[in-house]
PQR file of N, CA, C, O and H, with PARSE charges and radii, in Angstrom:
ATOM      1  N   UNK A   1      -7.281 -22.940 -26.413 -0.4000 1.5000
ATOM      2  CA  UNK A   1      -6.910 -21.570 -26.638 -0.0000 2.0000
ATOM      3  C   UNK A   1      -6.861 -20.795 -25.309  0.5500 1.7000
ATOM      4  O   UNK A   1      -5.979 -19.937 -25.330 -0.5500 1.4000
ATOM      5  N   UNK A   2      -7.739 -20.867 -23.858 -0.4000 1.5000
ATOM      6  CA  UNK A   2      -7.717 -20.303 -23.039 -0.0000 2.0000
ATOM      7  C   UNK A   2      -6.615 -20.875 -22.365  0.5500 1.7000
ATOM      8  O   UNK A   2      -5.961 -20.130 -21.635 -0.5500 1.4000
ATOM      9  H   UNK A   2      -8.456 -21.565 -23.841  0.4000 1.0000
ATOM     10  N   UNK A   3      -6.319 -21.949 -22.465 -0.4000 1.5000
ATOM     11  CA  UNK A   3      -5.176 -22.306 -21.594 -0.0000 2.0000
ATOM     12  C   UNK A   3      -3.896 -22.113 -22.316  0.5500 1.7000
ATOM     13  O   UNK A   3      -2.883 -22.630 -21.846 -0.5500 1.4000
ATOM     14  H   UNK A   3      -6.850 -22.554 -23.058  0.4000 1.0000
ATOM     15  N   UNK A   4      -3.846 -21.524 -23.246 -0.4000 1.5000
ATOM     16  CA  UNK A   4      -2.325 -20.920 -23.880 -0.0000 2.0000
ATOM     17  C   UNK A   4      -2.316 -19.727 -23.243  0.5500 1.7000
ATOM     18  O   UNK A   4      -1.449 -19.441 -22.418 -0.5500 1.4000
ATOM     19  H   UNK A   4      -4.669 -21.103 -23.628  0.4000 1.0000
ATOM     20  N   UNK A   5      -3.602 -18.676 -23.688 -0.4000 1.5000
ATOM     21  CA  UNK A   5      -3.419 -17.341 -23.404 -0.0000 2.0000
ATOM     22  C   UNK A   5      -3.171 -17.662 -21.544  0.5500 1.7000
ATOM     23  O   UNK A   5      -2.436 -16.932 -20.879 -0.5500 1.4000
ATOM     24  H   UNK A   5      -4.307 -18.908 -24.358  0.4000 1.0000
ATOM     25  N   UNK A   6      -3.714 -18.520 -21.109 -0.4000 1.5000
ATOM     26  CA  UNK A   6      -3.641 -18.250 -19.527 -0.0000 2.0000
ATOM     27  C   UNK A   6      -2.374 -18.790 -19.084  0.5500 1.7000
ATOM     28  O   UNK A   6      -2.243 -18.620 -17.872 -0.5500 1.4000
ATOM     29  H   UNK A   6      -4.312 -19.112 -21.649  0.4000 1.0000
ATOM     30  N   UNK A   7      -1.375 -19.391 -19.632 -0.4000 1.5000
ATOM     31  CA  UNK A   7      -0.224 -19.923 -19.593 -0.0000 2.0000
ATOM     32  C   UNK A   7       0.770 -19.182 -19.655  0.5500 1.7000
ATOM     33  O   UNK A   7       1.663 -19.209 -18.808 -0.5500 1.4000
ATOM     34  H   UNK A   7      -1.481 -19.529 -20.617  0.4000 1.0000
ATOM     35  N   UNK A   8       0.758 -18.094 -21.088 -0.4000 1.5000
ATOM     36  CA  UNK A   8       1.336 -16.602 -20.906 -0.0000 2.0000
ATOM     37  C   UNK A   8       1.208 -15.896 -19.963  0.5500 1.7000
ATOM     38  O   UNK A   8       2.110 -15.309 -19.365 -0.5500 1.4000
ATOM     39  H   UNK A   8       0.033 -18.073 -21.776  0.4000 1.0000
ATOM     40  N   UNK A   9       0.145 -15.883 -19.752 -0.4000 1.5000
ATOM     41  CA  UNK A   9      -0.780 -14.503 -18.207 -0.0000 2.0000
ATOM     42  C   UNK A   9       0.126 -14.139 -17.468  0.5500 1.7000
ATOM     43  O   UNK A   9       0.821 -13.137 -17.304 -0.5500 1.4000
ATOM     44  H   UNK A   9      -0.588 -16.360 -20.239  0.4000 1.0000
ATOM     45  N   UNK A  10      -0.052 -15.584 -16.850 -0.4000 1.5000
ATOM     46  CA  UNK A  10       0.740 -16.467 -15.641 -0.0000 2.0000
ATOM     47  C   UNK A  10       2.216 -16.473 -15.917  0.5500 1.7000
ATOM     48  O   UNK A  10       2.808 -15.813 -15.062 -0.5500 1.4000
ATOM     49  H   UNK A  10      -0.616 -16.398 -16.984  0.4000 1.0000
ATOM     50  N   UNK A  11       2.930 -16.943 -16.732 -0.4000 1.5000
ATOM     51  CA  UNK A  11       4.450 -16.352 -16.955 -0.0000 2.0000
ATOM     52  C   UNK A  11       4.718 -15.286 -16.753  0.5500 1.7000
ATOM     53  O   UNK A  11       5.446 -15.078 -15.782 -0.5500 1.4000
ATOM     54  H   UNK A  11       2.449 -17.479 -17.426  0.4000 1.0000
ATOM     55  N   UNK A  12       4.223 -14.056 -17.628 -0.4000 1.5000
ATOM     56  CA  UNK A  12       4.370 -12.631 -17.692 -0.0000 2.0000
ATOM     57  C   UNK A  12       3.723 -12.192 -15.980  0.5500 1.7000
ATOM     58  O   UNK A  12       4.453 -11.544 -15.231 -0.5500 1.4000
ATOM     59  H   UNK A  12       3.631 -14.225 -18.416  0.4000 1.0000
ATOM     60  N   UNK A  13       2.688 -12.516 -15.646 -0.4000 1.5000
ATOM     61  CA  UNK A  13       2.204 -12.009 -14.000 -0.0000 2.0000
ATOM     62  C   UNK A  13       4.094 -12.782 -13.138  0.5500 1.7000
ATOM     63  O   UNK A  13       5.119 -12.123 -12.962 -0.5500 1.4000
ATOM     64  H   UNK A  13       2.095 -13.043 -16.255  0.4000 1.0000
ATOM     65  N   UNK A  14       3.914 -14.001 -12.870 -0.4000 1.5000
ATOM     66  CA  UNK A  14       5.496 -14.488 -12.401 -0.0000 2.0000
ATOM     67  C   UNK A  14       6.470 -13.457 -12.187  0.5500 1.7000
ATOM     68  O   UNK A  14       6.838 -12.950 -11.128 -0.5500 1.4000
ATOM     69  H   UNK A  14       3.082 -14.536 -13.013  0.4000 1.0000
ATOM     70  N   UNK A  15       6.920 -13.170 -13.673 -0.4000 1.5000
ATOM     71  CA  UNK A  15       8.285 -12.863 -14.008 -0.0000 2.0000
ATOM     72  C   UNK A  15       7.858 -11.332 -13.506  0.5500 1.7000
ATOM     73  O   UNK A  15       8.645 -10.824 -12.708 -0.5500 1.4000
ATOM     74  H   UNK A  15       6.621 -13.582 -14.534  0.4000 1.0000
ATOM     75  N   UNK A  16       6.876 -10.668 -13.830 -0.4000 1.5000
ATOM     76  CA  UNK A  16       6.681  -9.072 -12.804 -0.0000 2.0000
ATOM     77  C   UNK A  16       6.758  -9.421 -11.572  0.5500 1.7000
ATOM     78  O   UNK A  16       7.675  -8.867 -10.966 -0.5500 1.4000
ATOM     79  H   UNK A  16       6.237 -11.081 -14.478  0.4000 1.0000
ATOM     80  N   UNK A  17       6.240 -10.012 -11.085 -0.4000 1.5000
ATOM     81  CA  UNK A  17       6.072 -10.091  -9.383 -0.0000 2.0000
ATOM     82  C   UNK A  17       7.562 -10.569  -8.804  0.5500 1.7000
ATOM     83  O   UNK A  17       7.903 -10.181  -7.687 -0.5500 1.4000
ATOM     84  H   UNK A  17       5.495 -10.462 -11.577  0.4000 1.0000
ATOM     85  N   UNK A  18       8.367 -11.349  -9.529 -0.4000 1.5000
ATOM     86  CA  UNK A  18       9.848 -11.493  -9.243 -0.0000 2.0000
ATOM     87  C   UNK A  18      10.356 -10.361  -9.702  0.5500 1.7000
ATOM     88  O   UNK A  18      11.120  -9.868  -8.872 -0.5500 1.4000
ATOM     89  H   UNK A  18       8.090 -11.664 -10.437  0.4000 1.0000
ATOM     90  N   UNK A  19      10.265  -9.794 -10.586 -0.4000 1.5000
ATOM     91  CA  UNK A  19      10.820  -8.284 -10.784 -0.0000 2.0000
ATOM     92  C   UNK A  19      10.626  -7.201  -9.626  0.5500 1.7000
ATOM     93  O   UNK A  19      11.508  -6.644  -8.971 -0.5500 1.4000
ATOM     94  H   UNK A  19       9.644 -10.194 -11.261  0.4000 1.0000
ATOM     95  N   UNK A  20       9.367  -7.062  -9.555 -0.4000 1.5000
ATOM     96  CA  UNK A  20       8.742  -6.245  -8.317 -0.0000 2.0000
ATOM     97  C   UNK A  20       9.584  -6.557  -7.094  0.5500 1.7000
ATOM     98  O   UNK A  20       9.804  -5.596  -6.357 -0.5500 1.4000
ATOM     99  H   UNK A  20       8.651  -7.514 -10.087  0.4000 1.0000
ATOM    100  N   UNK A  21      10.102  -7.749  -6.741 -0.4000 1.5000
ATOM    101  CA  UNK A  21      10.623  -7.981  -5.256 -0.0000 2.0000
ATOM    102  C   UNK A  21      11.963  -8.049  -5.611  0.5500 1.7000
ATOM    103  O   UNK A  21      12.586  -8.813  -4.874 -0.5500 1.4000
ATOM    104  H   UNK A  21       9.924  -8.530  -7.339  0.4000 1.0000
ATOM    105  N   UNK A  22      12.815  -7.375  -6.721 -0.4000 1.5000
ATOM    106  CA  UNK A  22      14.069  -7.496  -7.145 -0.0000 2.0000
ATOM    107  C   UNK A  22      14.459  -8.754  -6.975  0.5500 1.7000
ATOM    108  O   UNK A  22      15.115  -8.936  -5.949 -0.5500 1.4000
ATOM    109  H   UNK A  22      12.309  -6.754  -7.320  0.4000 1.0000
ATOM    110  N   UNK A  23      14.258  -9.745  -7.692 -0.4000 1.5000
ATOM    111  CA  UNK A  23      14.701 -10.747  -7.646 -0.0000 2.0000
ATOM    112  C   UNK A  23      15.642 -11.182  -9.096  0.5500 1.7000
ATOM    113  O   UNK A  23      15.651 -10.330  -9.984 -0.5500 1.4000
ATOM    114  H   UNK A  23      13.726  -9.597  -8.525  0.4000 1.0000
ATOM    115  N   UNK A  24      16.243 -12.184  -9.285 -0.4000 1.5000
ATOM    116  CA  UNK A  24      17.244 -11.983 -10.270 -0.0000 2.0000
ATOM    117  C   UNK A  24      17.136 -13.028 -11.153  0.5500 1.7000
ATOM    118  O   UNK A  24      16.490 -14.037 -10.871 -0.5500 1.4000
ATOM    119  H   UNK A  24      16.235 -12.876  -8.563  0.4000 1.0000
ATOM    120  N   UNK A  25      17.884 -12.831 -12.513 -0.4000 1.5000
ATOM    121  CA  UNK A  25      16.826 -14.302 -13.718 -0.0000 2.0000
ATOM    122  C   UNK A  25      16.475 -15.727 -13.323  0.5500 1.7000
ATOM    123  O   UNK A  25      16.145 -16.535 -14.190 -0.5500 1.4000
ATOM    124  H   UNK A  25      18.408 -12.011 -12.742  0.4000 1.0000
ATOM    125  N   UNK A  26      16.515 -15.941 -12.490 -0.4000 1.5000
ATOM    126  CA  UNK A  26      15.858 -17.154 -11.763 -0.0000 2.0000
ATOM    127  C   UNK A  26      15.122 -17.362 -10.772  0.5500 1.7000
ATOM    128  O   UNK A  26      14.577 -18.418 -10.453 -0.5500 1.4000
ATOM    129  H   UNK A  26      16.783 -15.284 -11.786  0.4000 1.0000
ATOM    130  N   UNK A  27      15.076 -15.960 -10.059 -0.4000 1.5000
ATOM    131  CA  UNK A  27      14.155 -15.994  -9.499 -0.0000 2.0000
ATOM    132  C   UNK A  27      12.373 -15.213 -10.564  0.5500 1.7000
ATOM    133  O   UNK A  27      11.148 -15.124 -10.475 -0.5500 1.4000
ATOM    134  H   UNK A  27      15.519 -15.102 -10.318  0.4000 1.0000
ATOM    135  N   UNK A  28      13.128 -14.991 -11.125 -0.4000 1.5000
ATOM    136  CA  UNK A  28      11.888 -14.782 -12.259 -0.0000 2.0000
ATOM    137  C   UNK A  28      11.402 -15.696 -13.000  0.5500 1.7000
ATOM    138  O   UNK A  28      10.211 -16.006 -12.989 -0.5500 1.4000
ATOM    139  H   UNK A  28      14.123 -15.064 -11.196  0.4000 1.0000
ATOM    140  N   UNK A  29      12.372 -16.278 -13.800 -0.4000 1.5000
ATOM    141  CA  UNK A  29      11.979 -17.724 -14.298 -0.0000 2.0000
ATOM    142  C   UNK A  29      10.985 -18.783 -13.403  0.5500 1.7000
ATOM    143  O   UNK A  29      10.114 -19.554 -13.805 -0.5500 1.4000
ATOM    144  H   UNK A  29      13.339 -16.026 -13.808  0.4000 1.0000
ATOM    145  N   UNK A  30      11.546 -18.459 -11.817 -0.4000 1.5000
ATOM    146  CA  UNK A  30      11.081 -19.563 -11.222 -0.0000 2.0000
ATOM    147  C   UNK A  30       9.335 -19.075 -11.100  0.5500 1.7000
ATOM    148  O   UNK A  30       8.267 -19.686 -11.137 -0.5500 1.4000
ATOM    149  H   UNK A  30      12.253 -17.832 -11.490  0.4000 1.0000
ATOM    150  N   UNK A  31       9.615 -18.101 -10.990 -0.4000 1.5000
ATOM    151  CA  UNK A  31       8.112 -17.191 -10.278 -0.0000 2.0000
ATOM    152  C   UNK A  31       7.208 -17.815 -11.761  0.5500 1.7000
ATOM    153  O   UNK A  31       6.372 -18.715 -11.843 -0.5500 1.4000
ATOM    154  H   UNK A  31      10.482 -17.605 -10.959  0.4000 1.0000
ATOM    155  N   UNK A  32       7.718 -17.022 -12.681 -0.4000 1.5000
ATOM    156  CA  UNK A  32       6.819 -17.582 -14.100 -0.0000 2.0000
ATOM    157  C   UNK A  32       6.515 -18.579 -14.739  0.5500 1.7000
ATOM    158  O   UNK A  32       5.789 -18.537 -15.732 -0.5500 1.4000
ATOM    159  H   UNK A  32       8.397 -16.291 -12.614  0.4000 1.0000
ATOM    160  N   UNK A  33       7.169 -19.925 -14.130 -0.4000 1.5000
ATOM    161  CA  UNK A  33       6.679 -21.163 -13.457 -0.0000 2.0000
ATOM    162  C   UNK A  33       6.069 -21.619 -13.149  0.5500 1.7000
ATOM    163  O   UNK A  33       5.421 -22.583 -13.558 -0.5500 1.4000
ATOM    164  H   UNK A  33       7.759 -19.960 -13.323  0.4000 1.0000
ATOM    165  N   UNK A  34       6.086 -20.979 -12.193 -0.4000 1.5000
ATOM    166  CA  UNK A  34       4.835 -21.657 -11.096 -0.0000 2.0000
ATOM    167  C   UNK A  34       3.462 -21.089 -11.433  0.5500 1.7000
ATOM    168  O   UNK A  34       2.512 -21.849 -11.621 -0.5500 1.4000
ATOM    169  H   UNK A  34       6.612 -20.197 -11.861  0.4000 1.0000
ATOM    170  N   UNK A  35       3.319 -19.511 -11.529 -0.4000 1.5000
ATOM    171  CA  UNK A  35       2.454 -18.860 -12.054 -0.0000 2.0000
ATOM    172  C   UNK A  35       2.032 -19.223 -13.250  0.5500 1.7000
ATOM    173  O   UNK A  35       0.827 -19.041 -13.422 -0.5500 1.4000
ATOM    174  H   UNK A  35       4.091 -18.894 -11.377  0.4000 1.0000
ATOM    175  N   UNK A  36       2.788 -19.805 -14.389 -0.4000 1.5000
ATOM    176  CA  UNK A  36       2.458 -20.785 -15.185 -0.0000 2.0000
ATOM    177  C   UNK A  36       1.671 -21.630 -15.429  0.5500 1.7000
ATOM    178  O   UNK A  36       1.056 -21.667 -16.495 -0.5500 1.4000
ATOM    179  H   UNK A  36       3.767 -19.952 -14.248  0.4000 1.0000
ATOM    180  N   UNK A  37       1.567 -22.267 -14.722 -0.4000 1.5000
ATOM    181  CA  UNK A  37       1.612 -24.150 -13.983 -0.0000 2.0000
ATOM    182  C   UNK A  37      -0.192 -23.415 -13.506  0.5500 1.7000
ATOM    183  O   UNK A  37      -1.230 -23.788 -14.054 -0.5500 1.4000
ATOM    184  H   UNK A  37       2.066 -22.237 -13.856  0.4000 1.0000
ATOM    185  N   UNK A  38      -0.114 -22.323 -12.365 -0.4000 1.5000
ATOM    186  CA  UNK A  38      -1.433 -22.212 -11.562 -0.0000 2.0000
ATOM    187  C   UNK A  38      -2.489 -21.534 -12.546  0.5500 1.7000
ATOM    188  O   UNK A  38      -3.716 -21.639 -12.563 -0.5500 1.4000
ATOM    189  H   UNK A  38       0.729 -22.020 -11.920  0.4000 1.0000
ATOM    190  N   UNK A  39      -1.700 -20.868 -13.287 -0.4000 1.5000
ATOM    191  CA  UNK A  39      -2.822 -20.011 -14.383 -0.0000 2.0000
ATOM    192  C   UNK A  39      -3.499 -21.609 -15.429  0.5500 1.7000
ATOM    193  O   UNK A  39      -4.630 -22.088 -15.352 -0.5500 1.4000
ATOM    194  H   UNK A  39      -0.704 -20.783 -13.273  0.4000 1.0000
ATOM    195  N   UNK A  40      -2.425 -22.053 -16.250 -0.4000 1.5000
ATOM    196  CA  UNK A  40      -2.820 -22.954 -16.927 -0.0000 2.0000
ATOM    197  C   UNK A  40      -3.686 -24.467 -16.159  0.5500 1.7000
ATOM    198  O   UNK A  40      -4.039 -25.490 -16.745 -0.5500 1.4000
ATOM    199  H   UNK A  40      -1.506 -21.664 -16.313  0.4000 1.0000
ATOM    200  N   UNK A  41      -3.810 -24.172 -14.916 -0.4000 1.5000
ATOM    201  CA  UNK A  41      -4.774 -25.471 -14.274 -0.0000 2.0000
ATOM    202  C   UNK A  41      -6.077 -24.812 -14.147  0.5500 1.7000
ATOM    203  O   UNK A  41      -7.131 -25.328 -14.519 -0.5500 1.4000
ATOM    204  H   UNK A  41      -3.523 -23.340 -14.441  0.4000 1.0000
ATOM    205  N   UNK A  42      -5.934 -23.255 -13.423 -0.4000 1.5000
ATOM    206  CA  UNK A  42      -7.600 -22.548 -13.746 -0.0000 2.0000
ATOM    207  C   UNK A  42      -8.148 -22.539 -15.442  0.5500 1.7000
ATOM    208  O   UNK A  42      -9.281 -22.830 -15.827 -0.5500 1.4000
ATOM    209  H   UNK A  42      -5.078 -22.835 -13.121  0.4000 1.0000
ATOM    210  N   UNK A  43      -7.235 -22.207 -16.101 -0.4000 1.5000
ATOM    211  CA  UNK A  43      -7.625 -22.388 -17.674 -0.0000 2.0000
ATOM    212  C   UNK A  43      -8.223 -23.710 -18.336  0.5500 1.7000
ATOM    213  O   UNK A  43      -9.209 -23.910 -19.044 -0.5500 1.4000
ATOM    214  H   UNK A  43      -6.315 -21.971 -15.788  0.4000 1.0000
ATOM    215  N   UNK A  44      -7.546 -24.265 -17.983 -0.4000 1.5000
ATOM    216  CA  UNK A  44      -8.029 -26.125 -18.297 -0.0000 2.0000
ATOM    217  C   UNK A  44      -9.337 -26.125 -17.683  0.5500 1.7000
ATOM    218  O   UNK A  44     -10.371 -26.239 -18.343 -0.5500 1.4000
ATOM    219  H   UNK A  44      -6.744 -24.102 -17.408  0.4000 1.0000
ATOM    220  N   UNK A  45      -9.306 -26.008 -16.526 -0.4000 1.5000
ATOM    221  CA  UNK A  45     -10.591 -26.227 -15.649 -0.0000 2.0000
ATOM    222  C   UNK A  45     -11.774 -24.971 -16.022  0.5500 1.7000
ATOM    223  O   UNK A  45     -12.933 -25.366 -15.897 -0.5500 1.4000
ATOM    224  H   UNK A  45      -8.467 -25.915 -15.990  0.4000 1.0000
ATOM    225  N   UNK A  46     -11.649 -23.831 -16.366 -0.4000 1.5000
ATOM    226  CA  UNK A  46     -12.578 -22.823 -17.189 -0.0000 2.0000
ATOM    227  C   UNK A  46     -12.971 -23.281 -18.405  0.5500 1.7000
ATOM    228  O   UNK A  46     -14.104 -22.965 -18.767 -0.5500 1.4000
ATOM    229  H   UNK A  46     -10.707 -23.510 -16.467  0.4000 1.0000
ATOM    230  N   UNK A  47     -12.113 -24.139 -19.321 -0.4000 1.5000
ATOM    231  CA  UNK A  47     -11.977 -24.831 -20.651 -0.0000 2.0000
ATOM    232  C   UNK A  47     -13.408 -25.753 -20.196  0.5500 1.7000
ATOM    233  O   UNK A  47     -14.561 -25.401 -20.446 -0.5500 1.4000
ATOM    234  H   UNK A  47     -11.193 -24.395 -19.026  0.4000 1.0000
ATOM    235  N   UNK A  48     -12.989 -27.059 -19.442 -0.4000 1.5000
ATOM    236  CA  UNK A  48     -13.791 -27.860 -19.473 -0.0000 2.0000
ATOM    237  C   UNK A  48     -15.088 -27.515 -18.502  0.5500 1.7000
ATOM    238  O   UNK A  48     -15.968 -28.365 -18.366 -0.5500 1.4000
ATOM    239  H   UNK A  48     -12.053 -27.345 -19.239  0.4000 1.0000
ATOM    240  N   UNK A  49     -15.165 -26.340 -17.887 -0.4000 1.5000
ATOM    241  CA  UNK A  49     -16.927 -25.961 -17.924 -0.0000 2.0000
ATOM    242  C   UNK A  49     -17.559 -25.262 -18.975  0.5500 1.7000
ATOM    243  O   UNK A  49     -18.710 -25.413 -19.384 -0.5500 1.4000
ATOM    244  H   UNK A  49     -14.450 -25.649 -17.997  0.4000 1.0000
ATOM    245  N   UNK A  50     -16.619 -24.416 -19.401 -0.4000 1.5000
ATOM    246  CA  UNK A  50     -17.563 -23.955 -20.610 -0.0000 2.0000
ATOM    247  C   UNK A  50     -17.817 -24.842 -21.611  0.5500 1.7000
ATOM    248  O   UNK A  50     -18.919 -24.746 -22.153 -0.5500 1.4000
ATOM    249  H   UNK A  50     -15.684 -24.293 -19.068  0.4000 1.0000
ATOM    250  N   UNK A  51     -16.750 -26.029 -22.142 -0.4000 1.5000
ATOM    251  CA  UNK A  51     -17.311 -27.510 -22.925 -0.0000 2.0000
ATOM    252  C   UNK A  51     -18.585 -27.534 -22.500  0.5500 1.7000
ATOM    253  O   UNK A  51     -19.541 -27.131 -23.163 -0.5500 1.4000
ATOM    254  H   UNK A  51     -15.856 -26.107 -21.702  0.4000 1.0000
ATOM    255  N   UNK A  52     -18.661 -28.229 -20.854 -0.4000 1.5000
ATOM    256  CA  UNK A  52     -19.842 -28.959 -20.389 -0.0000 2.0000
ATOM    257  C   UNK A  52     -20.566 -28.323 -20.852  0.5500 1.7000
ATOM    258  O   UNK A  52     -21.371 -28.716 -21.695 -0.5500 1.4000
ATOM    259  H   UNK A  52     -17.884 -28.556 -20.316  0.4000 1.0000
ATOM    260  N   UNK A  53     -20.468 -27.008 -20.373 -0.4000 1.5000
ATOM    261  CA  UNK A  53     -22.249 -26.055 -20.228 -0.0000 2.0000
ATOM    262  C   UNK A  53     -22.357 -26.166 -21.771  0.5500 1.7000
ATOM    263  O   UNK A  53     -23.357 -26.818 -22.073 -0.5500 1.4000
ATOM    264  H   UNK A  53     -19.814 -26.688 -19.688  0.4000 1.0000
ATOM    265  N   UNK A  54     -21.714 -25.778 -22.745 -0.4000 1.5000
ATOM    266  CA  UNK A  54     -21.911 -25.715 -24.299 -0.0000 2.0000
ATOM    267  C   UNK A  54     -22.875 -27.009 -24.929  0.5500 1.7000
ATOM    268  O   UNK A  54     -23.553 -27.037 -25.956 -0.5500 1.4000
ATOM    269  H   UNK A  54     -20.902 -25.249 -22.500  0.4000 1.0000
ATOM    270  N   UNK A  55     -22.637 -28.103 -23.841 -0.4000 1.5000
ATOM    271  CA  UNK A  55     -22.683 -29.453 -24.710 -0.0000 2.0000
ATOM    272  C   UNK A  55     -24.191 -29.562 -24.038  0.5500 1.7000
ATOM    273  O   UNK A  55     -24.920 -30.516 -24.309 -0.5500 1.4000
ATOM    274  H   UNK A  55     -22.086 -28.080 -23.006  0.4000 1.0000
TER
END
């Protein structure tokens, strides 16, 4: 579940910050991508410490 919501984050943060620097539907796409990709690897990795510590 944290790594969905942080998967969105990260798209929606992307696609503003390519907006912000006027950039154009691909450069937004691309931004919300990557921001994607970096949100959903901190999420995974927040996921599996709070497992550990839980367990």
């Amino acid at each position: 579940m944290i790594v969905i919501a942080a998967l969105l984050l990260g798209a929606l943060t992307g696609a503003l910050t390519a907006r912000k620097r006027n950039g154009n539907l691909a450069d937004m796409l691309q931004y919300g991508a990557v921001y994607a990709i970096a949100f959903g690897i901190v999420g995974m990795l927040a996921t599996l410490i709070i497992h550990r510590m839980a367990v």
